[in-house]
Structure formats: C-alpha cells, structure tokens
N, C-alpha and C positions, 0 to 999 in steps of 0.2 A: 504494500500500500504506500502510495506517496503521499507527502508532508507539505503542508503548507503553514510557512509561519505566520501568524496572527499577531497584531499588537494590541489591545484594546485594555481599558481603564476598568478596575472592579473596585466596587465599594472595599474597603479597608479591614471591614469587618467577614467579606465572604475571603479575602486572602486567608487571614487568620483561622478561620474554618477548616481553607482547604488545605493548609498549613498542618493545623493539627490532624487533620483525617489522614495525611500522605503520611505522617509520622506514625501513626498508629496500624496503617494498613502495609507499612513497606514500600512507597512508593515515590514519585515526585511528585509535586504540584500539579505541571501539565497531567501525567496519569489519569490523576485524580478528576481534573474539568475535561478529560474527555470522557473522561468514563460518566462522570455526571451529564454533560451533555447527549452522548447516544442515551441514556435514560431518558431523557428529556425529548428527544425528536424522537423516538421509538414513541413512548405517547400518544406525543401529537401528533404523528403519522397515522398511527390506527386508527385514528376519529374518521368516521365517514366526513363530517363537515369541513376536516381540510383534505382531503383525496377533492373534494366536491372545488375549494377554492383554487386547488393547483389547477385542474382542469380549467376552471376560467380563467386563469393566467396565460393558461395555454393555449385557446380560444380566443385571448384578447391579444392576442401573440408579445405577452412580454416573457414567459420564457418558453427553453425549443424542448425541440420532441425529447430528446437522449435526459433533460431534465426531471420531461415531467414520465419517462418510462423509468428512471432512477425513483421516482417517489411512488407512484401508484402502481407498477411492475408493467414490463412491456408488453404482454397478453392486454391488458385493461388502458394502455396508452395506444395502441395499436385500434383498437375497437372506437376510441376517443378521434384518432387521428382521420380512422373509414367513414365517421360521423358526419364531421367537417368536412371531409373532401365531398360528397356526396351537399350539403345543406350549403357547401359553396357551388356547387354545380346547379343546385335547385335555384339561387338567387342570381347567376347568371342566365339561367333558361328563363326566368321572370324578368329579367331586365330586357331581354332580347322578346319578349312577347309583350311587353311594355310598349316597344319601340315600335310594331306593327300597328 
C-alpha cells in the first residue's frame, strides 16, 4: 500500500489521547489515527445514506468512476454508471425531439 503524507492541525487535547493510547497499545501516533480513522470511514461507509451521497457526487460529476467504485464496490458503480449513460441518452433523444 502507498503513503501519502498529510499535515493537518489536531486539537491538543486529541494528541495527548493518541499519545497515551500509542503508549499503551505499542504503537506510534500515526498507527494509532489511522487505525482510528479506517474505524471511522468503515462507519460511515456502511450507511446506505452516504453510498446514496457519493452516487450524486458522481452524477453531478465532481468525482470519477474509479472513486466512486472504491467507495460503493465496482459491481454497484458499474450498474450507477449503465444508469447514467442510458438517462443521458434519454435527455439527448428529448432534446433532439424537442427540436422537431
């Protein structure tokens, strides 16, 4: 798995947290917030109602396919993406019968 290094500001209070927990479990600090983080988007991944938000992310094209088949799995991105190409094929044959 590749690494990407992050910089970002934590209250002072959640260092010391995860300070003491890395101590206690054998581990480092980073360890420790990623390990709490995949807790954390494992979560809120399972909820039907963000599976339901990434889809219109993806729909509203702010992010791409290989994103939203990483979050909803690509069997269920794949079925999302046949939707769209199809209800963009309908709004073009509407536009074009428009025009007659």
């Amino acid at each position: 798995m590749s690494t990407k290094r992050v910089n970002f500001r934590l209250p002072e209070e959640l260092v010391t947290h995860a300070d003491i927990a890395a101590e206690v479990a054998h581990k480092n600090r980073t360890e420790v917030l990623i390990e709490a983080l995949r807790n954390y988007l494992e979560e809120v991944e399972s909820k039907e109602s963000f599976k339901e938000a990434v889809v219109e992310l993806y729909l509203a094209d702010e992010i791409a396919f290989e994103e939203l088949a990483e979050v909803i799995g690509r069997q269920d991105a794949e079925a999302v993406r046949a939707s769209r190409d199809v209800l963009d094929r309908g709004e073009e044959l509407a536009d074009k019968l428009a025009d007659y």
